[in-house]
N, C-alpha and C positions, 0 to 999 in steps of 0.2 A: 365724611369718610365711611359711616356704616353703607351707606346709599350705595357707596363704589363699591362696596365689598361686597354686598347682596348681590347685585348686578355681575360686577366679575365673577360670583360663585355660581349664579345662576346661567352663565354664559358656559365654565368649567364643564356644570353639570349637563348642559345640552350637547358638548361635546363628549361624554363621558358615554354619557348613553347612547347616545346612537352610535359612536364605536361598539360599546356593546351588542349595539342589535345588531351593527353591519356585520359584525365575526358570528354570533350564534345564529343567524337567518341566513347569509350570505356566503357563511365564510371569507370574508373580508377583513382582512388583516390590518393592512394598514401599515404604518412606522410600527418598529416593534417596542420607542419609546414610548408611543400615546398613553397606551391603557395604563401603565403605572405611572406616571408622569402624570398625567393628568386627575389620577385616584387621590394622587400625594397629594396635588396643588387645593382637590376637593376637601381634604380633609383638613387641610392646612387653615382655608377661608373657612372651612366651617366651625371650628376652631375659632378664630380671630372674631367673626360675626358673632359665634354665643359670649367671645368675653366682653365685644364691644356693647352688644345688649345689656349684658348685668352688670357693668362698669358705669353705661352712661345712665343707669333709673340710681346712681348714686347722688344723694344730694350732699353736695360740698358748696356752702356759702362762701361769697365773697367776702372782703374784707367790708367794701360799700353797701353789701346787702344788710351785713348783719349791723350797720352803722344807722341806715335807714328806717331798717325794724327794728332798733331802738328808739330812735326819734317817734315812731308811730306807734308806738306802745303794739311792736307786734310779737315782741319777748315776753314766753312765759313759759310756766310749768307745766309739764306732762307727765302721766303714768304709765311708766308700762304695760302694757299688758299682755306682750309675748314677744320673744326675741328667737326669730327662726335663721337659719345659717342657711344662704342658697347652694352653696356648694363650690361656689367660685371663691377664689381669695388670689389676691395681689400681695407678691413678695412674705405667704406665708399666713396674711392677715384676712380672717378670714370676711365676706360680703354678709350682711345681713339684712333681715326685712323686720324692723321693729314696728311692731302694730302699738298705737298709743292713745289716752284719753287727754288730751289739751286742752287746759284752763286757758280757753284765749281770755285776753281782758279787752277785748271788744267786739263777739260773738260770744253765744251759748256756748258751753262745752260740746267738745267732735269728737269722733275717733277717726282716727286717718292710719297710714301706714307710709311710714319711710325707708328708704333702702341708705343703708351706712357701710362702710368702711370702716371694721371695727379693730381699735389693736385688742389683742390679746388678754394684757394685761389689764384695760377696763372693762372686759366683756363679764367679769362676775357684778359689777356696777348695772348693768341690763338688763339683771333678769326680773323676770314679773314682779311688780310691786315699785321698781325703782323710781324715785323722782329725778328726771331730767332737765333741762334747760334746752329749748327749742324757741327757732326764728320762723314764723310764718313768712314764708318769702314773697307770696304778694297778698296783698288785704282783699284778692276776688279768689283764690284760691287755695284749698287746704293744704297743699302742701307744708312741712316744714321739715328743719334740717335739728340736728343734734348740734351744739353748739360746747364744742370741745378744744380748747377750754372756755368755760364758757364767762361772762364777765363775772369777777370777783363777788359783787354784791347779789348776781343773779344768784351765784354757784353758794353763797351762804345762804339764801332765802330755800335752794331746794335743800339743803344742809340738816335746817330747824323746822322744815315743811310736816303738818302733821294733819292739812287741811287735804291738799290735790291726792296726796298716799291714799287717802280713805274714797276720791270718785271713784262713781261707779261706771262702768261703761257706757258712755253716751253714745248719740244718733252716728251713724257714719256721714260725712260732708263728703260728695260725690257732685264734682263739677266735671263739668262737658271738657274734653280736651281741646286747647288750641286749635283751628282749622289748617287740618297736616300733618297734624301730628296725632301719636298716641297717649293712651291713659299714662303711661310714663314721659310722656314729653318728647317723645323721639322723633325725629322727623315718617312719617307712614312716606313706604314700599308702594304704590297703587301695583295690584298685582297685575296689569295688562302689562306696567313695566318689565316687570318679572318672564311675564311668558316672553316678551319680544325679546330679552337677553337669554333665555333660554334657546329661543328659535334659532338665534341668531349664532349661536355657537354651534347648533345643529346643523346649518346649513353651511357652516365652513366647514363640518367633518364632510357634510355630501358634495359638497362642491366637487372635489378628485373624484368622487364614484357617480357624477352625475348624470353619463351615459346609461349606469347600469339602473338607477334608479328611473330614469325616462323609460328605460324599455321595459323594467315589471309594470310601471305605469301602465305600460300600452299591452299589457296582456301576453308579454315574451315571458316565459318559464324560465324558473332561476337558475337552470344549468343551463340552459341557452346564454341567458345574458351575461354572465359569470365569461362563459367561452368567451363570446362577441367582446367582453371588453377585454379581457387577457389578449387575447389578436389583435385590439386596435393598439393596445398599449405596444404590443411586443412589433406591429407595423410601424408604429411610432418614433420606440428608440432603435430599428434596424439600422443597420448603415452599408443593406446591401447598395439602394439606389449610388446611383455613379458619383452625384456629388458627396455625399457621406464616402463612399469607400475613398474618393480623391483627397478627401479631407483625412481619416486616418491615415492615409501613406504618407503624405506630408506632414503631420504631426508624429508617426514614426521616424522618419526623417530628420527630422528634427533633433527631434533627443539623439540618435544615435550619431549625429555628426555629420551622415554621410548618408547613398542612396544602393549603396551595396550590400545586397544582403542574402542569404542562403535558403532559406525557406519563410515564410508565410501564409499564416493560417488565419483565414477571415469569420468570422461564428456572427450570428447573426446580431449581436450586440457591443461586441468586442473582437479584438483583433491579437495575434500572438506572431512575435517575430526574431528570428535569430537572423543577426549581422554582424557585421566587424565590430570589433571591439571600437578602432577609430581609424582613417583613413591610411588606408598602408597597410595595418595591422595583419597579422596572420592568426589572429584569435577572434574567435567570436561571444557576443553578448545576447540573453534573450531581452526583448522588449516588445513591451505588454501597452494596447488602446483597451482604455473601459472609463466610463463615464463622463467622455468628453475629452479627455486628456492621454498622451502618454507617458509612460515610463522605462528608464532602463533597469531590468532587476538584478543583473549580475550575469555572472558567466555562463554559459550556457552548459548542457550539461554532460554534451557530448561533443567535443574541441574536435576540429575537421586535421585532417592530415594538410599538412601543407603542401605538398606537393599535389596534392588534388581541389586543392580550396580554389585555385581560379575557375575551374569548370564549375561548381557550385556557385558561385555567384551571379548575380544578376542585378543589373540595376533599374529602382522600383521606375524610373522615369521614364523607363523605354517600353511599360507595360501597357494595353490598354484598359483600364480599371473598369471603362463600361460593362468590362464582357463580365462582370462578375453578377452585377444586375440580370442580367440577360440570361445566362445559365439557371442563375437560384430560380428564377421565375417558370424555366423550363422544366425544374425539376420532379414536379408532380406531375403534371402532362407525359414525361417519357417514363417515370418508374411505377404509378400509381400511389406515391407514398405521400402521406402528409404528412411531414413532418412538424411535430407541436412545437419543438423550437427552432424550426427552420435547420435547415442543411447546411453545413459547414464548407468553404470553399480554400483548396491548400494550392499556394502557389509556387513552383521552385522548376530549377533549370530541369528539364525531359533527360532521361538515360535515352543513353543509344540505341537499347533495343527497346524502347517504348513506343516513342515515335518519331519514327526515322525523320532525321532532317528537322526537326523542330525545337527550336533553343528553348522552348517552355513550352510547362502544359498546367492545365487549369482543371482539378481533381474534384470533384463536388462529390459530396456524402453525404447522406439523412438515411434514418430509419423511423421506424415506428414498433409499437411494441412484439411484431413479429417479421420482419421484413427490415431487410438494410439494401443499400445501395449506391453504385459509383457510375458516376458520369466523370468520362475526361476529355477536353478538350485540347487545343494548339492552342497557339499566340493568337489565331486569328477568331478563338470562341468557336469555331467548328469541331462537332462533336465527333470523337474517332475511337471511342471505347465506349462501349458501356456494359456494367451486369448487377444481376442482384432483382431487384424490382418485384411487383406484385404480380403472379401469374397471368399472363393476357396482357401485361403490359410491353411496351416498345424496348423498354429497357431486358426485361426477363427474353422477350424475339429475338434482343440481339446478339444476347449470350448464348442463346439456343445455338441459334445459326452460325456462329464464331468457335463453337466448343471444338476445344484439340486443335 
């Protein structure tokens, strides 16, 4: 269990930091759960890992242990000689590290050190000078355990003991630890393991930024690469392309019941939409595309007059959605603008004196932090208004040329 827990913390950790680096280097954000969610979970396993360390160098014998090291004469007396408190304690009790001289009766006297579990109430029994009752737990290793309670006739011999009270501090008995483990007995971390849960968590935070990190690699500048990948992303979830825009009108369709509707507003990631409430109806609802799905939000917030709400509608079936592709992509070409989050395309029936004879028209807008601009087209994407644009562009000439 410590092994998963090293491992999962060291995994935690490699995600933790390189979020860190991504936002102070990059400014790379990220979910704006990670960085505390992931600090929690750090501090949680690190937590868990220091209590599972000074819980498990606890020596608690078994029933067959201490059954065994009696048949072997491996029960015997010990002296105190320092009872230090680690700082950990279980249910209030606190851990401790009793350093001790043990009269084995089948080696020289040792000093060793064991870590206990100590209640409260016997811990004025512990302090320097006490005679205790101890099982060496195997006859190649110095380890032993406190032996509480310990057998009857053992616990009177440390009672009337006036012999082991008076040892003086013997040799320390220092054996090699198991192969794998450590001087407490723990299963050992090889730290290669270590790094590679480390990495490994690293590279699931880069994974999402793994563009931006290929191109510092190759020697692109960090507000270059930052741009390039904000653009691929925001290419990415667009839904100008035709089958995306054909995909939200039929998913707005959807929810609203029906294919009637009053206006339509396309944004380069999402889409907004007032229609009938339901088929017949004389009231209209807004309804909202954003991340993959739609919905209807309620009323809209400016109710059409009825008796003009037939010329307002149009239905989304009868429109060609390609042209919406087709214009966004025109839109820097005729205004000069680049728009950072793409230009917004509104669809809804043409007034009369807009343009003559045409039952729709197709509005495109973008600006930039000094410059805005409108492209409008017909039903058939042909362009028949434009103004606004960057000086010198098609759009700004044709305003020129049209003014008054």
């Amino acid at each position: 269990m410590r092994l998963v827990l090293r491992l999962l913390l060291s995994a935690v950790v490699g995600v933790f930091v390189t979020s860190l680096l991504l936002l102070t280097v990059a400014d790379v954000t990220g979910p704006a759960w990670l960085l505390p969610v992931t600090g929690t979970v750090m501090t949680i396993l690190l937590v868990l890992v220091g209590i599972g360390t000074t819980v498990a160098g606890v020596r608690t014998p078994r029933k067959q242990d201490v059954e065994a090291a009696l048949r072997e004469n491996r029960v015997s007396l010990a002296r105190v000689i320092e009872t230090r408190a680690t700082g950990s304690s279980v249910n209030d009790q606190p851990i401790c590290d009793i350093r001790l001289v043990v009269a084995s009766r089948t080696r020289p006297a040792y000093t060793t050190t064991t870590r206990d579990l100590v209640n409260l109430g016997r811990l004025p029994s512990l302090q320097s000078g006490a005679v205790v009752v101890v099982a060496q737990l195997d006859a190649e290793k110095p380890d032993v355990a406190l032996l509480d309670p310990a057998p009857p006739e053992w616990q009177a011999a440390a009672d009337r003991d006036t012999t082991v009270r008076d040892l003086p501090e013997a040799p320390v008995w220092e054996a090699a630890p198991s192969r794998g483990r450590d001087t407490r007995g723990l299963l050992r971390v090889p730290f290669a393991l270590l790094v590679i849960a480390f990495l490994v968590g690293a590279g699931a935070r880069l994974w999402p930024e793994r563009d931006l990190v290929v191109a510092l690699t190759q020697g692109t500048s960090l507000a270059d690469a930052v741009a390039d990948r904000d653009q691929a992303r925001d290419e990415a979830a667009s839904i100008f392309p035709a089958d995306r825009t054909q995909q939200v009108i039929d998913d707005l369709a959807e929810v609203a019941g029906g294919t009637l509707f009053t206006d339509l507003t396309i944004m380069q990631t999402y889409a907004v939409a007032e229609g009938l409430t339901e088929p017949g109806a004389q009231t209209t609802d807004r309804y909202t595309w954003r991340d993959g799905s739609a919905s209807r939000d309620g009323a809209a917030t400016i109710q059409p007059d009825p008796a003009e709400l037939p010329d307002e509608l149009f239905d989304v079936t009868e429109v060609d959605w390609t042209w919406v592709e087709s214009l966004t992509s025109q839109f820097t070409q005729l205004t000069g603008i680049e728009d950072p989050d793409g230009p917004s395309v509104g669809v809804r029936r043409a007034p009369a004196w807009s343009v003559e004879g045409a039952p729709l028209e197709f509005t495109v807008f973008g600006g930039d932090d000094y410059h805005d601009a409108w492209i409008t087209a017909d039903a058939t994407g042909t362009v028949v208004e434009m103004s606004g644009g960057k000086p010198g562009s098609t759009a700004a000439g044709w305003a020129a040329e049209h003014a008054g």
